[in-house]
C-alpha positions as CSV (number, residue, x, y, z in Angstrom):
1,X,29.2,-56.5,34.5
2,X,29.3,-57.2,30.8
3,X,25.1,-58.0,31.0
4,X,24.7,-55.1,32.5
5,X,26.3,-52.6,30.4
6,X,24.3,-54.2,27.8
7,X,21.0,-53.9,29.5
8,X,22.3,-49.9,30.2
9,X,22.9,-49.7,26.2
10,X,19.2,-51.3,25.3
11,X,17.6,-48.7,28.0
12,X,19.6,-45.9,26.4
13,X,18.7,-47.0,22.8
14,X,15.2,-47.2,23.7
15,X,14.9,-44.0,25.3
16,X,17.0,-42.1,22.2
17,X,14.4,-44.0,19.8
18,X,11.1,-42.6,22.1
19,X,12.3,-39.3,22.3
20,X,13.2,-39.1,18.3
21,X,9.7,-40.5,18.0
22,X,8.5,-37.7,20.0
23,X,10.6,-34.8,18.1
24,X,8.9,-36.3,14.8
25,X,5.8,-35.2,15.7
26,X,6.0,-31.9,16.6
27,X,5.2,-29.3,14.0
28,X,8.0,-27.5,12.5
29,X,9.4,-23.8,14.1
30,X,7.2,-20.9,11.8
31,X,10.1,-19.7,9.5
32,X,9.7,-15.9,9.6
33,X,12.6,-14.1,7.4
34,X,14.3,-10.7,8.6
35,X,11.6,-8.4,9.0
36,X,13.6,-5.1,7.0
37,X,13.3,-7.0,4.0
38,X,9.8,-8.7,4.3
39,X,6.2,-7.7,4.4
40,X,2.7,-9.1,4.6
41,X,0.8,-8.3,1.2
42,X,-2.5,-9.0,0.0
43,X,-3.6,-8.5,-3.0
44,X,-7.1,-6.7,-4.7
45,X,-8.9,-7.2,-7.7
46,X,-12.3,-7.1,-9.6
47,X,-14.3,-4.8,-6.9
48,X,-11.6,-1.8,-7.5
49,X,-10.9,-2.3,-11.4
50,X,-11.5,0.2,-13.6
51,X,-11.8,2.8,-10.5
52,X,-9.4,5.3,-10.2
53,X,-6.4,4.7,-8.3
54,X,-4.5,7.1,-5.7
55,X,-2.2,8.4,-8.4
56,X,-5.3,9.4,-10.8
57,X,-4.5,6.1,-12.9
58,X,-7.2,3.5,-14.0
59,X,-6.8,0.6,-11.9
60,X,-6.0,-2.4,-14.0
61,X,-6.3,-5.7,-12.2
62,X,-4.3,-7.3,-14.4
63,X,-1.2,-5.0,-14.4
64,X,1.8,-5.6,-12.0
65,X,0.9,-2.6,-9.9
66,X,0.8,-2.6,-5.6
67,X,-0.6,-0.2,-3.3
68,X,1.5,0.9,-0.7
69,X,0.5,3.5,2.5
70,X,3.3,5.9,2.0
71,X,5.8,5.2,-1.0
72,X,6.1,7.8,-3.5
73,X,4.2,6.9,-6.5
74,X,6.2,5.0,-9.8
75,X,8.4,3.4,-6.6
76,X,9.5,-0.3,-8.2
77,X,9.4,-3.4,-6.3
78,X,10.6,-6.7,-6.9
79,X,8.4,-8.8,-5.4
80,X,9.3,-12.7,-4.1
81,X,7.3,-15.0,-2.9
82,X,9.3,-16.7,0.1
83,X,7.4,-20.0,-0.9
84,X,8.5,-21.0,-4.4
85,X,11.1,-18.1,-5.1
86,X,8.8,-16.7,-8.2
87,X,9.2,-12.8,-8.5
88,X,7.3,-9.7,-10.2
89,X,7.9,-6.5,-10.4
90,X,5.7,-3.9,-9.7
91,X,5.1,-0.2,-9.7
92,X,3.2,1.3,-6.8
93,X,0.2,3.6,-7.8
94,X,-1.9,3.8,-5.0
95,X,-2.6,3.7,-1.6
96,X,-3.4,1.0,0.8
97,X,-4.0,-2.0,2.2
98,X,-6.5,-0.3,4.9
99,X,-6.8,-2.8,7.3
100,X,-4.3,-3.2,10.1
101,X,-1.3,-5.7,9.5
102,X,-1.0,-5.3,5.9
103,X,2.0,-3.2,4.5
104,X,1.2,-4.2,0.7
105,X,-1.4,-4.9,-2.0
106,X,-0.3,-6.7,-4.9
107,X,-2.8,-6.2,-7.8
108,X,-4.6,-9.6,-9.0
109,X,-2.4,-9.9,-12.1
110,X,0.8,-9.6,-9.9
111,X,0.0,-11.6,-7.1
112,X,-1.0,-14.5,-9.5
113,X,2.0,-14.2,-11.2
114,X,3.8,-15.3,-8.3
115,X,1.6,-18.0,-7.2
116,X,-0.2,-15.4,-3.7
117,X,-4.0,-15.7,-5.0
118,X,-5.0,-19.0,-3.0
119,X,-2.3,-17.3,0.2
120,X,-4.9,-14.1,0.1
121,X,-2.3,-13.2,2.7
122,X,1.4,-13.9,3.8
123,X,5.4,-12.7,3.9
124,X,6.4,-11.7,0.7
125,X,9.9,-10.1,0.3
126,X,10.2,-6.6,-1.4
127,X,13.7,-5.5,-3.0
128,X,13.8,-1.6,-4.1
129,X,14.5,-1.0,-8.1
130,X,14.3,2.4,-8.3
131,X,11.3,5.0,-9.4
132,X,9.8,6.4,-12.3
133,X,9.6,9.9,-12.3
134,X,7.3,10.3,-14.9
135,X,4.9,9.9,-11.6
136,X,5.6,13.2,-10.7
137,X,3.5,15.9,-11.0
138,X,3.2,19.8,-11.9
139,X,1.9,22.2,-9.1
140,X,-1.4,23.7,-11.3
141,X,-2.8,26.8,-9.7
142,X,-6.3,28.3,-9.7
143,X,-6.6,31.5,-12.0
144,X,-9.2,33.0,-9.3
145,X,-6.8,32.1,-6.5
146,X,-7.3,34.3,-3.0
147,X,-4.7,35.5,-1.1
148,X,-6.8,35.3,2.1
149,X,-7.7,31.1,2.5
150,X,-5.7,28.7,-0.2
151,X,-6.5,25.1,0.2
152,X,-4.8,22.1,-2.2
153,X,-7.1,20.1,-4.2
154,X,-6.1,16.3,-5.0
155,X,-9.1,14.9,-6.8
156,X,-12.5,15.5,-7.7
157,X,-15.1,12.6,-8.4
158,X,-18.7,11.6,-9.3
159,X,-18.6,9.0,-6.9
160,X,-18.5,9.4,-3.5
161,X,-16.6,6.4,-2.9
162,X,-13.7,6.6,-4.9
163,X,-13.6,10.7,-3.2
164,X,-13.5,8.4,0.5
165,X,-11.0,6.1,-0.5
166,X,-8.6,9.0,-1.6
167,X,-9.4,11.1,1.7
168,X,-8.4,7.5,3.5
169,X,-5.3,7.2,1.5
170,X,-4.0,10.7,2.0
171,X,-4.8,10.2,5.5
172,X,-1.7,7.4,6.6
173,X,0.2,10.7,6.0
174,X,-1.1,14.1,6.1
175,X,-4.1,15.6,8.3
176,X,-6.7,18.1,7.3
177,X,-8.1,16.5,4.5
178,X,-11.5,16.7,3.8
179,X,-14.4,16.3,1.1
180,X,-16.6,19.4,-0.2
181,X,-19.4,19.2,-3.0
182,X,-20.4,21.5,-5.8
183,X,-22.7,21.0,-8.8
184,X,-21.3,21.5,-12.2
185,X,-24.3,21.0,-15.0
186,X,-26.6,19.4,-12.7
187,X,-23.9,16.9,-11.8
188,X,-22.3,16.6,-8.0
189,X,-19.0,16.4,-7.9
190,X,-16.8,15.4,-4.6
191,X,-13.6,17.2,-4.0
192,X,-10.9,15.7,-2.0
193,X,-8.9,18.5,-0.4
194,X,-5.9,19.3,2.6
195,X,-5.3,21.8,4.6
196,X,-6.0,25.6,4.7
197,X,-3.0,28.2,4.0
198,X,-2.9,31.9,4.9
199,X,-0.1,32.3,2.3
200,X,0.8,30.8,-1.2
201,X,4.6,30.0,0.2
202,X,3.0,27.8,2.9
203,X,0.6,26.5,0.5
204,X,3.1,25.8,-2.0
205,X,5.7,23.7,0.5
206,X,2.6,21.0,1.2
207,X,2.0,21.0,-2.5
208,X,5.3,20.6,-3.5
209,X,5.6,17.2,-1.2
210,X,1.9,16.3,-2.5
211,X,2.8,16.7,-6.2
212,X,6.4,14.9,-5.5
213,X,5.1,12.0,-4.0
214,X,2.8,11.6,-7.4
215,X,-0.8,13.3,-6.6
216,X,-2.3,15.6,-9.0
217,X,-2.2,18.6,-6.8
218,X,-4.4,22.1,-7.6
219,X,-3.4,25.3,-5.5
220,X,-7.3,26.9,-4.9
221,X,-9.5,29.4,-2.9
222,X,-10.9,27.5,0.5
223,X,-14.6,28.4,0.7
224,X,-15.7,30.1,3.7
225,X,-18.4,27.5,3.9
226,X,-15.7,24.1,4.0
227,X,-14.7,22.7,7.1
């Protein structure tokens, strides 16, 4: 009996031994924190700096700025990387990421502060601080305004581009907006715009959110001609 219960132990150890074996080499469970407090970031750098941001500022690449799709404008983050516990915090100033499954885009001076360059993308958690509400902005209106078609103006540019990538950035949040041209000097200008408004009341209400949130807003005449 005794021989056997030893032969019974052996089997047992072996087995224990083969199966820890096994465990060992099976990758680790993905660690994926609460999602309330965590997003997936990016980050964006020399192709956008110098180029005007959502909020009318100059995009500095090396500033700890983000771009978020709907945060007010001067919103601080404190910003953590999950992988080595280094922080930054960051004001957002403009709109983004674009592409589907990103919630944040950490400017290049930011993002290597806290060691996210060579991630390009990953969890990163985000702690509210608070705003700065010099971001807001004044409601201007147009001396020659008409009372029959008011449209809000958010931006006007020489390049085309940065006009689209207002348009899109206004877009994750308000519908109607669209681009119209004029000349000025012999110089084309593209004017981002929302909406059209049979009264200044009605007009004024989307403006007030647009110039709360932290976009230079202008209060105009809509052309007969605009779409």
């Amino acid at each position: 009996m005794a021989i056997l219960n030893k032969s019974k132990k052996h089997i047992l150890i072996i087995l224990l031994a083969t199966i820890l074996a096994s465990c060992a080499t099976l990758p680790p469970p993905e660690y994926r924190p609460p999602s309330k407090d965590y997003v997936t970031a990016s980050w964006y750098g020399q192709d956008f700096n110098g180029r005007p941001t959502s909020s009318g500022e100059r995009y500095d690449m090396y500033d700890f700025t983000a771009a978020h799709k709907e945060m007010d404008f001067g919103t601080k983050l404190r910003v953590t990387n999950p992988d080595n516990g280094k922080s930054v915090v960051v004001i957002v100033n403009d709109r983004g990421p674009f592409i589907s499954g990103r919630d944040l885009d950490l400017s290049y001076g930011a993002a290597r502060e806290i060691d996210h360059i060579g991630k390009g993308v990953g969890l990163v958690k985000i702690e509210y601080l608070g705003r700065d509400m010099r971001y807001v902005k004044r409601i201007e209106y147009s001396p020659a305004l008409s009372a029959v078609a008011m449209t809000i103006q958010v931006g006007a540019f020489v390049d085309r581009s940065n006009a689209d990538r207002l348009k899109q950035g206004l877009e994750f949040k308000y519908k109607d907006v669209y681009i119209t041209t004029f000349e000025k000097n012999g110089q084309k200008f593209h004017r981002v715009r929302i909406g059209s408004f049979d009264s200044r009341d009605s007009a004024f209400t989307v403006a007030s959110k647009l110039a709360n949130e932290g976009y230079n807003t202008l209060v105009t005449s809509r052309e007969k001609y605009a779409p």
